[in-house]
TORPA-719441 format. One record per residue: x, y, z of N, C-alpha, C in turn; residue in one letter. Coordinates in steps of 0.001 Angstrom, whole numbers, plus 500000, padded with zeros to 6 digits. Each point is the difference from the previous one (the first is absolute). Layout:
// residues N
XYZXYZXYZA;...
This chain:
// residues 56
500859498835500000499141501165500000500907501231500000X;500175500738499311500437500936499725499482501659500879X;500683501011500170500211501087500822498384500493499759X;499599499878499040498919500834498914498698499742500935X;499742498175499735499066499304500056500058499908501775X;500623499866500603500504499525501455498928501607500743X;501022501186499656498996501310500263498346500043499838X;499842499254498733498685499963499678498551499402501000X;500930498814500248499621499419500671499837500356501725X;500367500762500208500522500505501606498157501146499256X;500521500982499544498790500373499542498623499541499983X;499875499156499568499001499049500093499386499422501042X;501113499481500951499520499335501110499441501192500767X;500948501088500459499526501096500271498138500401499611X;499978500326499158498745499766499574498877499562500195X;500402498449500127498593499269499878500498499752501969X;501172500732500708499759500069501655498393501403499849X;500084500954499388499148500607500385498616499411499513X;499598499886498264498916499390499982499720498834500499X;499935499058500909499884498910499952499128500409501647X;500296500861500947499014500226501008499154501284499499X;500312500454499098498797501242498808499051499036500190X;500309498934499013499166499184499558498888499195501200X;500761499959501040498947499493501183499137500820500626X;500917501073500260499167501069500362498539500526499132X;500185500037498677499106499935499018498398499019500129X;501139498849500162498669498805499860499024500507501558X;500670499912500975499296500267500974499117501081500036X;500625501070499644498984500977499743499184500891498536X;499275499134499550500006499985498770499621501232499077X;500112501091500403499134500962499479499860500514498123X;501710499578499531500036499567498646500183498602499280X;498919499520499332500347498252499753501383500369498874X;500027501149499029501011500144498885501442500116500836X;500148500298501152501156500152501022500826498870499967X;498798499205500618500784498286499989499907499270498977X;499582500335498501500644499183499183501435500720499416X;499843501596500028500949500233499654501169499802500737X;500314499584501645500777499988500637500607497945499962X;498970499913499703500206498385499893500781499604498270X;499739501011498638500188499875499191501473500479500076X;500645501043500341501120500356500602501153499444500271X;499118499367501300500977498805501077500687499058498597X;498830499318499455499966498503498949501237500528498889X;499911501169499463500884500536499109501598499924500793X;499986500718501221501188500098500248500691498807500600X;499202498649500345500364498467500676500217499922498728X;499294500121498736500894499080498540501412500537499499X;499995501702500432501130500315499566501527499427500548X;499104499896501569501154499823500883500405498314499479X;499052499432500202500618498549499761500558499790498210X;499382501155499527501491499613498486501431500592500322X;500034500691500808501199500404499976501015499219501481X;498953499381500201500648499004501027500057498654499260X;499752499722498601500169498863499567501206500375499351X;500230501492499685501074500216498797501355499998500323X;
């Protein structure tokens, strides 16, 4: 893994540390349903990115 991808990834995790209790906080209190798909659509994007560049 290279300097590039390694950063990227720190990024990322970073990230889905904040959405990932967004996202609970959300479900529990539901006042936008478009909130939690968009926060759930998010998360899913940035777990695929992360795991290609953890395959690469």
């Amino acid at each position: 893994m290279d300097k590039k991808a390694k950063k990227r990834l720190d990024v990322i995790n970073k990230k889905l540390q904040t959405l990932r209790p967004r996202l609970t906080g959300a479900k529990q209190q539901a006042d936008d349903p478009s909130e939690i798909e968009e926060l759930e659509s998010e998360i899913t994007k940035l777990e695929t990115e992360a795991a290609k560049l953890k395959a690469s």
